[in-house]
VEXLUM-672463 format. One line per 4 residues: number of its first residue (from 1); their letters; for each residue x, y, z of C-alpha. Coordinates in steps of 0.02 Angstrom, whole numbers, padded with zeros to 5 digits. Layout:
! residues N
NUM) A) X:Y:Z | ...
***
This chain:
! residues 563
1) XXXX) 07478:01942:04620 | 07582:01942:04445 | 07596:02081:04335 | 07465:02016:04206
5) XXXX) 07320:02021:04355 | 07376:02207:04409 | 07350:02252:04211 | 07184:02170:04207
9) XXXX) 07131:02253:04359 | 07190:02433:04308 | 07097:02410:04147 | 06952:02373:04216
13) XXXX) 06947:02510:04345 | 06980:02642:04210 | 06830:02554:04127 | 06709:02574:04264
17) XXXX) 06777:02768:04301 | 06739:02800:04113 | 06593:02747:04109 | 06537:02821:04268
21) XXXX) 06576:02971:04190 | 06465:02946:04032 | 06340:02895:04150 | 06349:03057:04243
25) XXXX) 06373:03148:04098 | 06208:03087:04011 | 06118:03107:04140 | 06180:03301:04183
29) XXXX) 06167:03334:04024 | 06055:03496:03985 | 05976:03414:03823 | 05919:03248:03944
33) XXXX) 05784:03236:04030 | 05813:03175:04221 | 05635:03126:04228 | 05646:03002:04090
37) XXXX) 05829:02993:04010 | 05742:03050:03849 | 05827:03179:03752 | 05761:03339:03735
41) XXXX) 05747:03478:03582 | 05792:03303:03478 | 05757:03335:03293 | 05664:03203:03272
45) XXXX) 05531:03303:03356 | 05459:03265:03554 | 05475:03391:03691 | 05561:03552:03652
49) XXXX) 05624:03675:03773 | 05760:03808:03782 | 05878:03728:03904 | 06008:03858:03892
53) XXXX) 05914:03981:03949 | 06030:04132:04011 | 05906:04243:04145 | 05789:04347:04062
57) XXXX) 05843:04527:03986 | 05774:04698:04063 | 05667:04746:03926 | 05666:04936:03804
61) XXXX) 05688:05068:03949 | 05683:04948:04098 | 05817:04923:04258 | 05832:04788:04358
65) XXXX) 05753:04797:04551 | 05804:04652:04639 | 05682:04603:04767 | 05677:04599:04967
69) XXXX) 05608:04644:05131 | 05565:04829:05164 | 05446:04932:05311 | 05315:05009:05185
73) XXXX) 05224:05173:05245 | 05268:05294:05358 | 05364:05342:05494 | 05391:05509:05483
77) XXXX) 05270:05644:05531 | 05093:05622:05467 | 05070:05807:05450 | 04925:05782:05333
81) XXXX) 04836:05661:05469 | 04766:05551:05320 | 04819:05374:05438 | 04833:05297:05278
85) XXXX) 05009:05238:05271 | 05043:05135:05449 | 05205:05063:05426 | 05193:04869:05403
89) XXXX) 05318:04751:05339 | 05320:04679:05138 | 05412:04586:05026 | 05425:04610:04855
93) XXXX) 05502:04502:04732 | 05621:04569:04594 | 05574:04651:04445 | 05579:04787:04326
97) XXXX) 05563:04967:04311 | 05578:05107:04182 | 05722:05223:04237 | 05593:05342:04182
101) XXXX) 05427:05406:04166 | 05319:05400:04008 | 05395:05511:03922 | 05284:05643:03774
105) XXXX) 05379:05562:03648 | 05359:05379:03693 | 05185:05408:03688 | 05164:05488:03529
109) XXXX) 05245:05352:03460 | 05095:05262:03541 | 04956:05383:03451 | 05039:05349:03290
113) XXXX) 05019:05170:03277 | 04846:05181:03334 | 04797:05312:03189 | 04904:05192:03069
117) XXXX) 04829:05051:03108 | 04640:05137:03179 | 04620:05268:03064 | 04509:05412:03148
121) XXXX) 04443:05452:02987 | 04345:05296:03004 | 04216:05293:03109 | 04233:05129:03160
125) XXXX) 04388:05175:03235 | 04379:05349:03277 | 04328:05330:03471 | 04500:05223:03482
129) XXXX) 04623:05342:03436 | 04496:05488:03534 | 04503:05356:03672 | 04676:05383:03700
133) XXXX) 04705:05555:03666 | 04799:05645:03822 | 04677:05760:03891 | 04802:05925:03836
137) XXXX) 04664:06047:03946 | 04721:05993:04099 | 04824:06145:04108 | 04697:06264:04117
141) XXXX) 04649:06356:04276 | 04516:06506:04267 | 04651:06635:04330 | 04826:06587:04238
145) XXXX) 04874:06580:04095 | 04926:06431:04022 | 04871:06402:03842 | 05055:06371:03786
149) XXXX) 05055:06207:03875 | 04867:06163:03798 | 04928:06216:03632 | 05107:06147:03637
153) XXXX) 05145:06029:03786 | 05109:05855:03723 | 05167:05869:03542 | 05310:06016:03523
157) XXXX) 05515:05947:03513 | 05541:06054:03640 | 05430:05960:03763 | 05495:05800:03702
161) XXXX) 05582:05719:03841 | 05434:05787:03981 | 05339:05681:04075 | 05171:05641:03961
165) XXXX) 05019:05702:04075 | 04870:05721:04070 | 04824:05532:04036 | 04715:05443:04141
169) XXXX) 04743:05271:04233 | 04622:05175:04108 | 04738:05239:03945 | 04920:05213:04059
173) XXXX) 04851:05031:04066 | 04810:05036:03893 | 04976:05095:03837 | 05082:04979:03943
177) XXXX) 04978:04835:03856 | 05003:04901:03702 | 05216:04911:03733 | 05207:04737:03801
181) XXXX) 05144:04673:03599 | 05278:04768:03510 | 05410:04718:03613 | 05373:04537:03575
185) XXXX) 05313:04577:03405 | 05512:04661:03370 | 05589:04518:03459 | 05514:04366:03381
189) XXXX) 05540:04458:03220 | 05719:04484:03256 | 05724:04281:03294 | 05641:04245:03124
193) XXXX) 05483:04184:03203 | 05392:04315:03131 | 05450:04388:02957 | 05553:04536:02945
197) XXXX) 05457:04718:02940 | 05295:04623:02940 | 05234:04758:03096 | 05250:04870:02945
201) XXXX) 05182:04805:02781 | 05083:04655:02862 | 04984:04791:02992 | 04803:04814:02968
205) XXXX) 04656:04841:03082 | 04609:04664:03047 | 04781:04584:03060 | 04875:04670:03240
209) XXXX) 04993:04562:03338 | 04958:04532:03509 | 05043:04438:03638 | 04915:04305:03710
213) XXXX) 04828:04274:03547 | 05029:04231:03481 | 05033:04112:03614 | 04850:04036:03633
217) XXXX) 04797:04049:03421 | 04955:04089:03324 | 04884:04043:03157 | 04759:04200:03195
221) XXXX) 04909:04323:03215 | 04981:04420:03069 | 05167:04360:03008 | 05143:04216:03061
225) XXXX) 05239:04090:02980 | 05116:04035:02841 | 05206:04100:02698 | 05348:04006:02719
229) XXXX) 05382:03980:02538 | 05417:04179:02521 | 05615:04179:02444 | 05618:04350:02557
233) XXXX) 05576:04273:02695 | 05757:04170:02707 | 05754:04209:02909 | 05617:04135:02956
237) XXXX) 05603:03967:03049 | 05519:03829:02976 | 05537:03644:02970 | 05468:03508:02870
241) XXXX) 05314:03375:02912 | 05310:03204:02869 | 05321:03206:02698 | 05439:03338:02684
245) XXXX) 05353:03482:02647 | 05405:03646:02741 | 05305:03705:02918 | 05314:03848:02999
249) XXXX) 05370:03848:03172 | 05296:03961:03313 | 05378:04024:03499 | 05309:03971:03649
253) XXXX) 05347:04024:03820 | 05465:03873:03820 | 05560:03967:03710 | 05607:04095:03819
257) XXXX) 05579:04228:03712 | 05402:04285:03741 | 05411:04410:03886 | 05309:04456:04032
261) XXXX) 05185:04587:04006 | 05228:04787:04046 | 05113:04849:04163 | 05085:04976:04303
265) XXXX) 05203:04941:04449 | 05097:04893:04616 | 05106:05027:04751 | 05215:04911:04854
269) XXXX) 05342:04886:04704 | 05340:05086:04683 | 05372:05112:04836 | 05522:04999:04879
273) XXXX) 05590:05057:04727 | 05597:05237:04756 | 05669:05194:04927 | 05815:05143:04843
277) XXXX) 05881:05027:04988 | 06016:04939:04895 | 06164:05002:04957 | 06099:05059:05122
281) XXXX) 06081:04934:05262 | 06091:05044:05437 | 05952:04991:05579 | 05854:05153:05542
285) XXXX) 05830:05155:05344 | 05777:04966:05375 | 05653:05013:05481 | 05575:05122:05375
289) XXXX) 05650:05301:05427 | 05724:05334:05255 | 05641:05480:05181 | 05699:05525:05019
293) XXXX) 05743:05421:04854 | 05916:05505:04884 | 06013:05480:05060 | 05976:05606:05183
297) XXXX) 05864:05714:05263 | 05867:05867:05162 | 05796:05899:04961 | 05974:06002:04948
301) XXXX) 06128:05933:04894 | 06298:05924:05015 | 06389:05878:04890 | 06538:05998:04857
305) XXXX) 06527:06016:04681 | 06355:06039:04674 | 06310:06082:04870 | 06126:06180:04878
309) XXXX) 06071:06109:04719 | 05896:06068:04734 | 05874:05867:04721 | 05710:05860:04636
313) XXXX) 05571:05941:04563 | 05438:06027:04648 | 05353:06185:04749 | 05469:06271:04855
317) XXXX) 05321:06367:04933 | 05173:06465:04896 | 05207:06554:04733 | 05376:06489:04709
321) XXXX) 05385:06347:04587 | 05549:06333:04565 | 05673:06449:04667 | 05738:06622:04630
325) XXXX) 05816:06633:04415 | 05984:06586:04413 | 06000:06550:04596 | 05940:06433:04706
329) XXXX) 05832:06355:04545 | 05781:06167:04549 | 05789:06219:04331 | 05595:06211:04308
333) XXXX) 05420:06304:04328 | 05320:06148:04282 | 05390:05991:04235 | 05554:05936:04191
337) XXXX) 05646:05834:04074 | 05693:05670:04142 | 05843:05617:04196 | 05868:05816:04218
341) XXXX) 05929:05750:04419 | 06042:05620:04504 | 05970:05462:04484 | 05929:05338:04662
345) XXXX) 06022:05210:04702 | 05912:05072:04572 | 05969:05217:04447 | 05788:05257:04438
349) XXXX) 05765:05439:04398 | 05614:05563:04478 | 05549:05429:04605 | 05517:05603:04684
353) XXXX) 05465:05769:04596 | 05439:05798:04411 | 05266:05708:04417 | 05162:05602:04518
357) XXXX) 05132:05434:04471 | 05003:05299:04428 | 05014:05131:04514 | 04899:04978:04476
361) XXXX) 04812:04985:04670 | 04642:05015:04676 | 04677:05136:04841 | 04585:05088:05021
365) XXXX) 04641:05203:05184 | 04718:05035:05259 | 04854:04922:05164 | 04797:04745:05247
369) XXXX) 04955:04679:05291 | 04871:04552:05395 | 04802:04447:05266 | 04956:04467:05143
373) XXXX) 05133:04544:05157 | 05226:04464:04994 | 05188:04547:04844 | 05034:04659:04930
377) XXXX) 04923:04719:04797 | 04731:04773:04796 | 04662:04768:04628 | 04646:04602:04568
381) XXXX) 04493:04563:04442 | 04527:04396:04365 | 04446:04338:04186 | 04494:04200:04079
385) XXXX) 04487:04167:03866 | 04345:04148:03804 | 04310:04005:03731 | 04210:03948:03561
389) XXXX) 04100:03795:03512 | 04230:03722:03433 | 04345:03748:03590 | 04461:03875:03500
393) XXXX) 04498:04050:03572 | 04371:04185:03537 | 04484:04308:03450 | 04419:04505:03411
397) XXXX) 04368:04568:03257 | 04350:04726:03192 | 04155:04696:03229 | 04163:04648:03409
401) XXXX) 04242:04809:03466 | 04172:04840:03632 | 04159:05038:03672 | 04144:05106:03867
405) XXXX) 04067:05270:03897 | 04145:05310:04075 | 04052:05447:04194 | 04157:05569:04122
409) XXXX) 04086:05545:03964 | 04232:05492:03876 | 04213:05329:03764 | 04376:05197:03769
413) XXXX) 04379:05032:03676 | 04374:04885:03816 | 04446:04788:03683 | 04552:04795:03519
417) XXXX) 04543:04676:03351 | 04675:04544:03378 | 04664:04497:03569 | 04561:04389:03644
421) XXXX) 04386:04411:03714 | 04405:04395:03910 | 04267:04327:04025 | 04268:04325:04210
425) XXXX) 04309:04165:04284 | 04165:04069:04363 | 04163:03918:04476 | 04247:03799:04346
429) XXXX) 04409:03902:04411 | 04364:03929:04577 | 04255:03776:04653 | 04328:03700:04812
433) XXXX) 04480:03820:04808 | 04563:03918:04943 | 04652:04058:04867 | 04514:04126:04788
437) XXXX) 04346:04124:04757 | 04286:04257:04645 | 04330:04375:04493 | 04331:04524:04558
441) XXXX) 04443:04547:04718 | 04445:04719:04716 | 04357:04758:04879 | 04418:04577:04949
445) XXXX) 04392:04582:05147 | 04357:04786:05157 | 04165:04824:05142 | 04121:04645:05076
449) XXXX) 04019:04541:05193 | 04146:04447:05287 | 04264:04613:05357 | 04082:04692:05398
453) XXXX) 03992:04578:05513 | 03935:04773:05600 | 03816:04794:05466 | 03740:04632:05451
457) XXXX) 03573:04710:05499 | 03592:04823:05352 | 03654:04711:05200 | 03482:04740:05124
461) XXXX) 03461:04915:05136 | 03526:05046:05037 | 03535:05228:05057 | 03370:05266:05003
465) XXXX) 03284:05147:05091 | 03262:05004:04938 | 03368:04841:04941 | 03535:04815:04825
469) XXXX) 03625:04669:04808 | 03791:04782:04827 | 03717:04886:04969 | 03879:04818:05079
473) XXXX) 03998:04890:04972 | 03921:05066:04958 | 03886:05058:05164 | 04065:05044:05179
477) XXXX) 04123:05202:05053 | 03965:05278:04980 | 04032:05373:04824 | 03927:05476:04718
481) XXXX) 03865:05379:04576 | 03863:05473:04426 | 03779:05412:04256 | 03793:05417:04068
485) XXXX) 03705:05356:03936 | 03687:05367:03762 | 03513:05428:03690 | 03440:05362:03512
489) XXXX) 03532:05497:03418 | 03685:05452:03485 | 03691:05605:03614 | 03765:05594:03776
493) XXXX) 03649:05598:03920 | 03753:05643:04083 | 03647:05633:04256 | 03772:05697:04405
497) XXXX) 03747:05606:04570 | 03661:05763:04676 | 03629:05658:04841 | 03660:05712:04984
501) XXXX) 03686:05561:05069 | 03836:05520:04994 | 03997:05531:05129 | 04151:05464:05032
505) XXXX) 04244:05464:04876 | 04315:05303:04891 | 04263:05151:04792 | 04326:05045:04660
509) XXXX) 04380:05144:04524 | 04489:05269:04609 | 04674:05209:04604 | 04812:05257:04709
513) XXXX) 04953:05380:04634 | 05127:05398:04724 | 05256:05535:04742 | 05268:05709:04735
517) XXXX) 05257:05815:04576 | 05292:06000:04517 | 05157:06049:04615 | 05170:05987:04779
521) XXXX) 05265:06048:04921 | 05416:05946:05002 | 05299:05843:05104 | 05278:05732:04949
525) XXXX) 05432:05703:04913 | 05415:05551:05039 | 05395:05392:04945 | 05263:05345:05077
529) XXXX) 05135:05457:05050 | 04985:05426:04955 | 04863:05490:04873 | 04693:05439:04750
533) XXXX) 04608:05491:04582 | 04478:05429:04496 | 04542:05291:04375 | 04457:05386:04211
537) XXXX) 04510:05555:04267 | 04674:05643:04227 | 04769:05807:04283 | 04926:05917:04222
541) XXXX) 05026:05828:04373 | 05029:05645:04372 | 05117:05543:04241 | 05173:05351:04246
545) XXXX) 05296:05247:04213 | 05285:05058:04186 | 05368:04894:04274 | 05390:04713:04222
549) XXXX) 05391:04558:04336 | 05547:04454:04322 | 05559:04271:04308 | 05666:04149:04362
553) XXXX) 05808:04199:04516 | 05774:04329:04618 | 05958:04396:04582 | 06026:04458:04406
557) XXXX) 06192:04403:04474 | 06176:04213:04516 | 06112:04188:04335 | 06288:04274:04273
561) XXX) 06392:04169:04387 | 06305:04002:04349 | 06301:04035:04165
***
């Protein structure tokens, strides 16, 4: 072969490398689609989507729990002999928690807005700020006095950094959906999808962000981008149509930007959490036989620097709240201010002591393991937009406000100006599926007809004698059902359930709260116990804190080492 054929050869095989490389390259290429080979986020317009997305961030407050395998319940002792926390086997993916509870001043912060924007001094809006006012009496008791907490507890500097209590389940809910809109609202500002200090100036009863209506109707949300020609608006996205004329431009979740909702954590995700399991992997704390957020056995510290320091918050024994002055003092009567102890291994602080704590479970004696162990949770009621004639979303206005007057006799809004009206979902969702059939799951396979074939005979028949088309339900935990209505004059009319037929306390609206609190003994303390309170109902011990599902890997460290 002469030299002029090896040339030609050569040249040709570092043309076909080359170009396998382009090839390759193209095709790998984050910007090009391997479905299609069309590009993507092209400015000519066609699909856009953030391609170099990152992981998502931990949100304001939050740390990251990654996810695994853990023995929820109990294997300890079951002094109490409640049976209500068998030890069965879950997984739980990752997500996020605060480090935290709710803290007094994170939820004044709250009650401002809502008088800012929901004046009291309407009356139009006056049962939504009253709605979800902390309930400051729950420190009374007939003999002690305690009128300095009433008086001062929720509001004063000094109580700052405390545990909020005193706030029912409903208004924890309300609050984490309320955190979950101005966390979106301050980041899409700070990406110039919404203009800057519009939560401020733009704010109105009339005009609120809120999360799903951004993403379903966001021509209905204040700051949107509509006034694009504003010269003080110079951050704000915006492109141009067809003829050139300036459009605003909106996120979508294929931004990346818009981020799951805050919410109360599920009892399984509290739990693992407080556990703290991370850095402990011996045969017995896998199997459950870890008792304490902290390592150990013992609510005393070994270490030598701070050996026979108390570990946590809470009731040392009858009459002894906190240890003798100066000695032997876990540094508080009532509550404490977080982060006042060592944090667990998640660095979440208080998963034990301080105060008790909401979770989303609507509580049953038995955690059903048998039906689902990933992600357990018993509560789910599922709804769906509501729709208009013209198939848009039905957004709220300041007319359709919705009030609830709850047994107690305290009114809440079910629903605020800005979000969307929600509907249950009915067999357009639900025909011919397997995963569910119905909108409310709440009592899914305990005291519905299918886990109670024993009182077939009985369906019919309530506990007077009549016929009920829920009769199952209350055969299965027959509450008292108390009543209250609202007269002509606009005078509550309260009728208390007096039967004496009634053998349970259990039913639908009583949710299940976890951990000890400044007012429980040791016995508490244990991550496994549980406990329930009605959902409307609050005391002076049990506070919340609020979680966040993550998306994407299970592991915040894979997305740093791919990225």
């Amino acid at each position: 072969m002469d030299m002029k054929n090896v040339l030609t050869i050569r040249v040709l095989l570092v043309l076909a490398i080359a170009s396998t490389m382009v090839g390759c390259k193209r095709s790998s290429s984050s910007n090009s689609s391997r479905a299609t080979g069309w590009d993507i986020n092209s400015r000519e317009g066609g699909f856009q989507y953030n391609t170099s997305f990152k992981g998502q961030e931990a949100g304001p407050g939050l740390v990251f729990v990654e996810g695994g395998t853990f023995t929820m319940g109990k294997v300890q002792d079951d002094v109490m002999h409640d049976w209500n926390n068998t030890p069965n086997q879950q997984h739980v993916q990752s997500f996020y928690m605060d480090e935290t509870e709710v803290t007094n001043l994170m939820y004044l912060e709250y009650l401002d807005w809502i008088k800012r924007v929901y004046p009291p001094t309407d009356e139009n809006y006056r049962a939504i700020y009253n709605g979800a006012l902390p309930d400051t009496l729950v420190w009374r008791d007939r003999l002690g006095f305690n009128e300095v907490m009433t008086e001062n507890y929720l509001r004063h500097p000094g109580y700052a950094e405390y545990p909020v209590v005193g706030v029912s389940w409903i208004q924890a809910v309300e609050f984490a959906n309320w955190r979950s809109d101005r966390v979106n609202e301050a980041k899409l500002e700070d990406e110039g999808y919404i203009k800057r200090d519009a939560k401020i100036t733009d704010v109105s009863a009339d005009a609120t962000f809120n999360t799903d209506t951004y993403i379903s109707a966001p021509t209905q949300t204040y700051g949107g981008n509509t006034d694009i020609t504003d010269p003080a608006n110079t951050r704000r996205r915006v492109q141009t149509d067809a003829n050139g004329d300036p459009v605003g431009v909106y996120a979508t979740r294929e931004t990346g930007l818009i981020s799951p909702k805050y919410r109360l954590p599920t009892e399984a995700e509290w739990e693992y959490a407080a556990l703290g399991l991370t850095s402990l992997r011996s045969y017995n704390v896998y199997r459950g036989r870890k008792k304490y957020p902290w390592d150990g056995q013992y609510t005393r510290s070994g270490k030598r620097k701070v050996r026979g320091d108390q570990l946590a918050n809470f009731k040392q024994g009858k009459g002894d709240y906190g240890g003798i002055a100066g000695w032997s003092d876990d540094g508080a009567d009532i509550t404490n201010q977080v982060k006042s102890y060592e944090p667990n291994d998640y660095g979440l602080y208080d998963m034990a002591g301080n105060v008790a704590e909401w979770v989303a479970d609507v509580y049953r004696p038995i955690v059903d393991d048998e039906f689902t162990d990933f992600n357990y949770y018993r509560g789910n009621v599922y709804t769906k937009n509501a729709i208009n004639e013209d198939g848009t979303v039905k957004v709220v206005t300041t007319e359709d406000i919705v009030f609830d007057t709850l047994p107690n006799g305290k009114v809440i809004a079910r629903n605020l100006p800005g979000e969307i009206h929600q509907v249950p979902v009915d067999e357009n969702e639900t025909y011919l599926r397997m995963n569910f059939d119905t909108s409310d799951n709440r009592n899914f396979r305990d005291g519905d007809k299918r886990s109670s074939r024993q009182y077939r005979d009985n369906f019919n028949e309530d506990e007077d004698g009549g016929t009920t088309e829920d009769s199952h339900t209350r055969k299965m935990y027959n509450s008292p059902k108390h009543n209250v209505e609202v007269d002509s004059s606009g005078q509550l009319i309260r009728e208390y359930d007096q039967s004496d037929k009634r053998t349970s306390l259990i039913n639908d609206e009583v949710r299940v709260y976890k951990g000890g609190s400044w007012k429980d003994r040791e016995y508490w303390l244990d991550p496994a116990t549980r406990r329930y309170f009605p959902q409307d109902m609050a005391t002076d011990y049990i506070g919340f804190r609020c979680a966040m599902s993550r998306v994407g890997s299970k592991s915040e460290n894979k997305n740093k080492t791919k990225n």
